[in-house]
C-alpha angles and dihedrals in degrees: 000000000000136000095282100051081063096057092039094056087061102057095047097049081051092057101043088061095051094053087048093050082043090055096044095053099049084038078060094046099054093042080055094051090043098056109151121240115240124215113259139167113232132197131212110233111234133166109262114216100182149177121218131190112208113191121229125189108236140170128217112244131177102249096218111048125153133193111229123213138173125263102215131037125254151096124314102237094165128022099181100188149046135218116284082033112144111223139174138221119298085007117150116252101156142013130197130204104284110183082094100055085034096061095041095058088044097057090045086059094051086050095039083061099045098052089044087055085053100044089053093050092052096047085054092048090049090049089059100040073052088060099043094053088056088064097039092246090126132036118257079247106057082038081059100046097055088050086051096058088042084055096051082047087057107051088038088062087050098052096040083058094054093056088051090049083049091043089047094051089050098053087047089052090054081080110065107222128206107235093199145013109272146122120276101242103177136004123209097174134063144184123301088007111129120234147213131205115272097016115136118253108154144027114208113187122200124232110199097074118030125171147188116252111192139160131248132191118242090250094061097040088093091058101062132066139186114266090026109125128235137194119233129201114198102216094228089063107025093173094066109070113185129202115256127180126208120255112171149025125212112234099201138035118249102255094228102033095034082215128130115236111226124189125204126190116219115243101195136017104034101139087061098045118086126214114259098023120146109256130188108213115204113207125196130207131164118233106201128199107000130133118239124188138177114281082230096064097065119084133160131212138230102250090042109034094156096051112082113205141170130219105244116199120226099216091206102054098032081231137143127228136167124240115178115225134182122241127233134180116346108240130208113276101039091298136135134186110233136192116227109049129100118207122261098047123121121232130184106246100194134009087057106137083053103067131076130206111293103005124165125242125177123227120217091189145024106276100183089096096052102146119225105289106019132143122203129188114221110203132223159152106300092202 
């Protein structure tokens, strides 16, 4: 081999490279053109105008329930029911110790008589000094001290009247009275306890109005209004659900929970719902224009993990590319509203992770009348 030979084994060598490198790179281009379709689900976006049901624990409550107390202080000598007792109006539920109230009201009448006899002694006597200064035998001043003390007689009969009226009142409050017809819902006395006025001894519940009291939290509180019905499901029979109509709002937040009590009357079936059952409260509210979408349909990618997108398909074209969305509130049967999306577009709803930027996907029909809902498989090469 000669000098030449030296310099020619390079060039070719040179030469046979470039033509490799030339090779490898159109070899990558047509692998990129001839990318395989994969087999994916897509969904028609549509605006979801939706009602939605959320459940609330509850319990059934009488709307109107008092807490009765004696009047007068004293020693439970009698208590004559138990709690879930029926009971009607001016019916007996406690007694005190009465021999106090008793002897008072006694000595108030005693004194009550006497002062009547006097004040009737001294209106005859009065009547008499009336007639002898008629006739000038007395003075105008000792005429006016005998009115004076008919007059004392008088008023002290009054007043003493008024004590055995009191008297009276106070034996008859030693007895606790039911003020309406109800059912005894909770006791706080007992016998032989001493009482004070005031003090709560007994809880009556009415029957003939019962509600449902239940908690909210504070971001649903703008979705509910007075008037607006309900369903209720007792949790003893989960398949009856009852109207209910809200009553009332809670103010104020309750200051541990941070919920709003509601409180909602029952429309229909109160003779056979019990206070204190377990309720479910369904409550509706409408969620207007907004864009749900399969949970499927959301993936995320590596250089980008916090970013949720969703492949859109160009119908033209029969080609995949990303759009990132944001999500909002998770719905019932795998779905999310998201923000980012117009009606009318067509995502892929499962296959997603398989699928690169731009890649192609072929159509076997016509896809521009898919209905609300539906899936549809497009169909390709699997290789």
């Amino acid at each position: 081999m000669n000098n030449l030979d030296h310099f020619r084994l390079p060039k070719r060598l040179v030469l046979l490279l470039w033509m490799l490198s030339l090779a490898m790179g159109c070899t990558s281009q047509d692998r990129e053109s001839q990318m395989p379709s994969r087999p994916v689900k897509l969904f028609r976006v549509v605006d979801d105008t939706a009602e939605i049901a959320t459940p609330y624990a509850g319990e059934v409550r009488a709307r109107f329930e008092t807490v009765l107390s004696f009047r007068v202080s004293g020693k439970i000598i009698a208590r004559l029911v138990e709690i879930g007792d029926r009971v009607h109006n001016g019916q007996i539920l406690a007694r005190l110790d009465s021999n106090d109230y008793r002897l008072t009201m006694q000595a108030l009448k005693a004194q009550l008589k006497a002062a009547v006899a006097e004040r009737n002694f001294s209106r005859d006597e009065l009547a008499r000094y009336h007639e002898l200064l008629d006739q000038q035998v007395i003075s105008r001043p000792d005429f006016d001290k005998h009115e004076t003390a008919y007059i004392a007689t008088q008023e002290r009969v009054k007043a003493l009247e008024a004590q055995v009226g009191q008297s009276v009142n106070q034996l008859g409050y030693t007895e606790l009275l039911a003020d309406r017809d109800g059912v005894v819902t909770a006791l706080e006395v007992d016998m032989g306890q001493v009482v004070v006025v005031g003090q709560p001894a007994v809880k009556l519940a009415r029957l003939d109005e019962k509600e449902v009291h239940f908690d909210i939290p504070e971001n649903r509180l703008a979705k509910i209004k007075a008037h607006q019905q309900v369903e209720v499901a007792l949790w003893a029979d989960g398949d009856r659900k009852i109207k209910a109509i809200i009553r009332e709002i809670a103010a104020v937040a309750d200051p541990f929970s941070r919920t709003y009590r509601i409180k909602a009357t029952l429309l229909e079936n109160q003779d056979n719902v019990q206070l204190g059952m377990t309720v479910t409260v369904w409550l509706s509210t409408n969620e207007p224009n907004r864009i749900t979408v399969p949970l499927s349909a959301i993936f995320t990618t590596q250089n980008e993990p916090k970013q949720p997108k969703v492949w859109l398909v160009d119908e033209q074209s029969a080609t995949v590319k990303s759009v990132p969305v944001q999500m909002a509130e998770a719905l019932e049967s795998e779905r999310i509203a998201v923000i980012g999306l117009v009606p009318g577009q067509l995502i892929v709803s499962a296959g997603v992770q398989r699928l690169r930027e731009g890649q192609a996907v072929r159509l076997l029909e016509d896809v521009s009348s898919l209905p609300k809902e539906f899936n549809h498989e497009i169909a390709g090469d699997h290789s």
